[in-house]
MIFITI-161092 format. One line per field, with one value per residue (C-alpha): x, y, z. Coordinates in nm, 3 decimals, always signed. Layout:
residues N
x	(X|...)
y	(Y|...)
z	(Z|...)
end
This chain:
residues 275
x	(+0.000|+0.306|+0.328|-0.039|-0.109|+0.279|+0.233|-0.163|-0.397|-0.693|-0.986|-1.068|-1.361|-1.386|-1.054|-1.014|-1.051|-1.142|-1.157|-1.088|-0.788|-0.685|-0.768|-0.512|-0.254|-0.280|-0.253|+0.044|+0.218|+0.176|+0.299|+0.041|-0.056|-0.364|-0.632|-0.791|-1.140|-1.339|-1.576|-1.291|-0.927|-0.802|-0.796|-0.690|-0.368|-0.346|-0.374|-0.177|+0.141|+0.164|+0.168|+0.338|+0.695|+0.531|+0.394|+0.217|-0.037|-0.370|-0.617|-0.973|-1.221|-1.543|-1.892|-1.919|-2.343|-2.230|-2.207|-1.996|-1.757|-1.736|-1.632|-1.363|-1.271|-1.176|-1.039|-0.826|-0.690|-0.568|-0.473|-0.208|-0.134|-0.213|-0.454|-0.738|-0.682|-0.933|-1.202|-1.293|-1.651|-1.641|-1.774|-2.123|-2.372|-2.608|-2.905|-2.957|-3.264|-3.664|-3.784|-4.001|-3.740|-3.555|-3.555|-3.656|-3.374|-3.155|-3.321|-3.243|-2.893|-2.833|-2.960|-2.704|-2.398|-2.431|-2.613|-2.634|-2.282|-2.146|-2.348|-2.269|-1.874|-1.849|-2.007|-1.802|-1.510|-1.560|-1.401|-1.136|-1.081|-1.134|-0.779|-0.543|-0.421|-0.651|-0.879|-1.115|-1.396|-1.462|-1.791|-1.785|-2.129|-2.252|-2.395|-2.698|-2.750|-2.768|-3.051|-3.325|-3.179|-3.509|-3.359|-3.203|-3.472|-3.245|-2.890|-2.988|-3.172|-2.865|-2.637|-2.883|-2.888|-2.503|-2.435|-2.731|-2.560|-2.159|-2.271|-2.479|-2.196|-1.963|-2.141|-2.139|-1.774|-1.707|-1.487|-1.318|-0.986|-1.144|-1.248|-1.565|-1.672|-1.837|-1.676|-1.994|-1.881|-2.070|-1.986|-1.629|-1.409|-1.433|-1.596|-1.807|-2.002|-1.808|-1.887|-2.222|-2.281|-2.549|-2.776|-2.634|-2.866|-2.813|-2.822|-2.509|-2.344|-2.442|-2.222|-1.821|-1.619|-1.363|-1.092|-1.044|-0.721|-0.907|-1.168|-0.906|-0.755|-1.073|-1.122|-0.782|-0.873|-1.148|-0.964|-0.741|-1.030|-0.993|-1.337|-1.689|-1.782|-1.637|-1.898|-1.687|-1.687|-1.790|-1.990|-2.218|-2.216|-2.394|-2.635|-2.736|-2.770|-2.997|-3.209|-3.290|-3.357|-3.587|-3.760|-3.926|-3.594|-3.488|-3.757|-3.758|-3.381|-3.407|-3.451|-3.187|-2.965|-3.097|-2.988|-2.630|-2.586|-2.688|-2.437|-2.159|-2.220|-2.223|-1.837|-1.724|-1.926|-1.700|-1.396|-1.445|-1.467|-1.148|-0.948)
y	(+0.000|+0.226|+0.298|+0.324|+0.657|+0.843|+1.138|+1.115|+1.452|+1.271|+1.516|+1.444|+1.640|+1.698|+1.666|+1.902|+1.637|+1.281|+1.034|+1.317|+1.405|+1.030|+0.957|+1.286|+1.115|+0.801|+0.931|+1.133|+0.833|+0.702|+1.030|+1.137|+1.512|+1.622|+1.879|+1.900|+2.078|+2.167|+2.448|+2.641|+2.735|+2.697|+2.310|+2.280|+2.492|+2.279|+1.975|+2.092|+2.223|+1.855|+1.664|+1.922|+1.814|+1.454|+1.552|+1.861|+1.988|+2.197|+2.374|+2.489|+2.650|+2.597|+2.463|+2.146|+2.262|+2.502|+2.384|+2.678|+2.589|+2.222|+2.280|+2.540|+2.336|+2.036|+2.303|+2.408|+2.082|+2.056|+2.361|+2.313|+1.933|+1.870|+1.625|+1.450|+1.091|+0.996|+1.175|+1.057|+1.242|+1.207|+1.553|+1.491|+1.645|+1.502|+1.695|+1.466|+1.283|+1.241|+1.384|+1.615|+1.758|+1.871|+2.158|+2.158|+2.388|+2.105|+1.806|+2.035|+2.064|+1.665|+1.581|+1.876|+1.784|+1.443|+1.326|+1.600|+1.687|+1.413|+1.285|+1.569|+1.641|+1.291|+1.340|+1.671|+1.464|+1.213|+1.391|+1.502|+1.121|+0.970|+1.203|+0.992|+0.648|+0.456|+0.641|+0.633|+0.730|+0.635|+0.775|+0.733|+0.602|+0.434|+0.142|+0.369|+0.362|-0.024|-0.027|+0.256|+0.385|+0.575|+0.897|+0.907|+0.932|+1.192|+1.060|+0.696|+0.809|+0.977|+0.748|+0.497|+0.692|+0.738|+0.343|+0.286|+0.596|+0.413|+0.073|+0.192|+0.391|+0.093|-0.084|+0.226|+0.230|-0.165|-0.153|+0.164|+0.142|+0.427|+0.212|+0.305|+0.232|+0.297|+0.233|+0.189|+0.268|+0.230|+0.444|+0.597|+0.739|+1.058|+1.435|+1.379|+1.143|+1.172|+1.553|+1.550|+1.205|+1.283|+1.317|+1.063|+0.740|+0.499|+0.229|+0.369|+0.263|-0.104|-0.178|-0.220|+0.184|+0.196|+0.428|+0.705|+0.535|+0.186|+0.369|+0.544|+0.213|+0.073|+0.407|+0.239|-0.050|+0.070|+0.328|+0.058|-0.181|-0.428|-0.436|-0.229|-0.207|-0.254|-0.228|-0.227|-0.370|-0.679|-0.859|-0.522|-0.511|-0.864|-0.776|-0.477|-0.667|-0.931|-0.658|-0.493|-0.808|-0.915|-0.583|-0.803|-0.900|-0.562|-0.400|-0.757|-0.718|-0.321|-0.295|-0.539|-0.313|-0.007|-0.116|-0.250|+0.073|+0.282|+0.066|+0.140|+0.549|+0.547|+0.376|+0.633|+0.919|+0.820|+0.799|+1.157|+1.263|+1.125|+1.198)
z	(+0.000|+0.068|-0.325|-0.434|-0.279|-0.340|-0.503|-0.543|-0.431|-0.166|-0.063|+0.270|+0.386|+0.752|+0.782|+1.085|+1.373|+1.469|+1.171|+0.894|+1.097|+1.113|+0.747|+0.650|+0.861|+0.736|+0.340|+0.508|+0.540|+0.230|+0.108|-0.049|-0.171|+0.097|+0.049|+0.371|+0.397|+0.686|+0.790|+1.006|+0.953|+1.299|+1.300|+0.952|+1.047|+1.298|+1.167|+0.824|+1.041|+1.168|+0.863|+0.673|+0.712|+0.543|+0.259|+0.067|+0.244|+0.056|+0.341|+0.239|+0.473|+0.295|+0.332|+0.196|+0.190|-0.074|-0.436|-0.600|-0.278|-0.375|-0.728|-0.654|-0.426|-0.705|-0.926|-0.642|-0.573|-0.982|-0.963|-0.659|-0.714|-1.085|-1.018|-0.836|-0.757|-0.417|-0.268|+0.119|+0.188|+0.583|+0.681|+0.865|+1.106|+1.350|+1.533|+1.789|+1.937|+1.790|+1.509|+1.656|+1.893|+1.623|+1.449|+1.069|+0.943|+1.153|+0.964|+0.618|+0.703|+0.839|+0.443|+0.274|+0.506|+0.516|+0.162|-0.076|-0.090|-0.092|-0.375|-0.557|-0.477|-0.623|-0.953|-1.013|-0.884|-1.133|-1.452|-1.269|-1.081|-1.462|-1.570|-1.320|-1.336|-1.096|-0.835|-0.570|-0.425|-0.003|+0.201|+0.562|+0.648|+0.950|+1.092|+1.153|+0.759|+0.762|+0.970|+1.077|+1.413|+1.629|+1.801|+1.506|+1.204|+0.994|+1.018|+0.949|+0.648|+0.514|+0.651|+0.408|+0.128|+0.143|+0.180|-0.153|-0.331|-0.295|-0.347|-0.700|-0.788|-0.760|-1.004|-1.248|-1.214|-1.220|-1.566|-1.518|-1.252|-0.979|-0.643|-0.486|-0.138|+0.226|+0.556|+0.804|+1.152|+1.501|+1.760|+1.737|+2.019|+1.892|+2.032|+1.725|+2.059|+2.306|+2.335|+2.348|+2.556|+2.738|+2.388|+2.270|+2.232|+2.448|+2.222|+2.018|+2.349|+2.279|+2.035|+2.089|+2.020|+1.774|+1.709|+1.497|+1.343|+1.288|+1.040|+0.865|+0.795|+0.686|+0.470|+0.329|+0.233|+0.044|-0.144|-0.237|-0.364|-0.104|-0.032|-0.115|+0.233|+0.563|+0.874|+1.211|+1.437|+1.171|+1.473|+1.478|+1.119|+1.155|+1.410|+1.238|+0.919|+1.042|+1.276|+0.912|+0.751|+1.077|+1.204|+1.467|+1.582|+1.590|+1.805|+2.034|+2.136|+2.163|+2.510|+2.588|+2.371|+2.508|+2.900|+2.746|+2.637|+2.962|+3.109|+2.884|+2.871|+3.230|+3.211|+2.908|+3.122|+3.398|+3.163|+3.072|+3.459|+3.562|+3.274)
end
């Protein structure tokens, strides 16, 4: 893997903290060129003055919401790097808890941050992907799009329609060389949850925490071609698979799940306290 990325541009959106941050600093060490987007410039400097002495380093303050943003943002990238090899679309938003306590310009901007961009920074990526010699194209879904998630309505939906969106994609893109894939996470050790805890639901907690640095290996392997998707941990991926399949099943081990969780925020809760 050391060679395939040397010298490539990768996108990351998000790319300020948590598993953007750990996606730029895996590329960096595959020497790869980075443009790293997020909404402020603080944390990209940040993140951009540590990887700097690895490889070249692109920072773009911008709202991925914002179409006109998303295509300078390619032409950018060309511009600075002379080319556009992989595109990671991790940035994301969640409004937490039920439908109806949430806002409507909130549900609005869950399906622009975390569906309509993404959808359409990769089909203006595409020309510019289809110029290089072997691509790729990686969206950081979620277990919650494998399965409807309540307390969560809005983000699973996306979180679906981002997972249908990569997997029909693939199959466009099946005789060309450009890699297309989703890495489906559960709950990740990362302020993107750990932040806001106490809204977070407590099923979430259920299911085993990976790191940061574990999904950007997974968003790896995908921009590789290793795999289309990789759900993680793969014993949730299972679960959530057959709770979809079996909606009965689903809403029978719920409350199980739900108590598990409690359980487990209450030890991360207490983490947080006496760190």
């Amino acid at each position: 893997m050391n060679s395939v990325f040397k010298g490539k541009t990768v996108i990351i959106t998000g790319a300020s903290a948590g598993v953007g941050a750990a996606c730029a600093r895996a590329f960096a060490n595959h020497k790869a060129n980075l443009v790293l987007c997020a909404r402020g410039q603080a944390g990209l400097d940040i993140i951009a003055e540590e990887l700097s002495a690895q490889c070249s380093v692109l920072t773009v303050a911008m709202d991925v919401s914002n179409t006109d943003q998303c295509l300078a943002l390619l032409t950018k990238a060309e511009a600075e790097f002379g080319r556009v090899d992989v595109l990671i679309n991790n940035a994301g938003m969640h409004s937490r808890g039920n439908i109806e306590k949430v806002e409507p310009a909130d549900v609005a901007m869950m399906v622009d941050i975390n569906l309509r961009a993404p959808l359409m920074l990769s089909c203006a990526a595409l020309p510019f992907i289809k110029k290089s010699d072997g691509g790729a194209i990686v969206m950081v879904g979620s277990l919650a799009g494998m399965a409807p998630l309540q307390g969560a309505a809005t983000y699973s939906a996306t979180k679906s329609g981002l997972r249908a969106f990569a997997f029909a994609l693939a199959d466009e893109l099946q005789e060309t060389d450009i890699k297309v894939g989703v890495v489906s996470p559960g709950p990740i050790d990362t302020g993107f949850i750990m932040s806001e805890i106490d809204n977070v639901e407590d099923i979430v907690f259920s299911q085993p925490m990976s790191s940061a640095d574990a999904v950007a290996d997974a968003v790896l392997s995908i921009a590789c071609g290793e795999k289309t998707e990789i759900a993680m941990p793969a014993a949730s991926g299972r679960l959530v698979t057959l709770s979809y399949l079996f909606p009965a099943l689903r809403r029978l081990l719920r409350p199980k799940l739900y108590a598990k969780g409690r359980k487990n925020k209450d030890k991360y809760r207490n983490r947080s306290i006496t760190q």
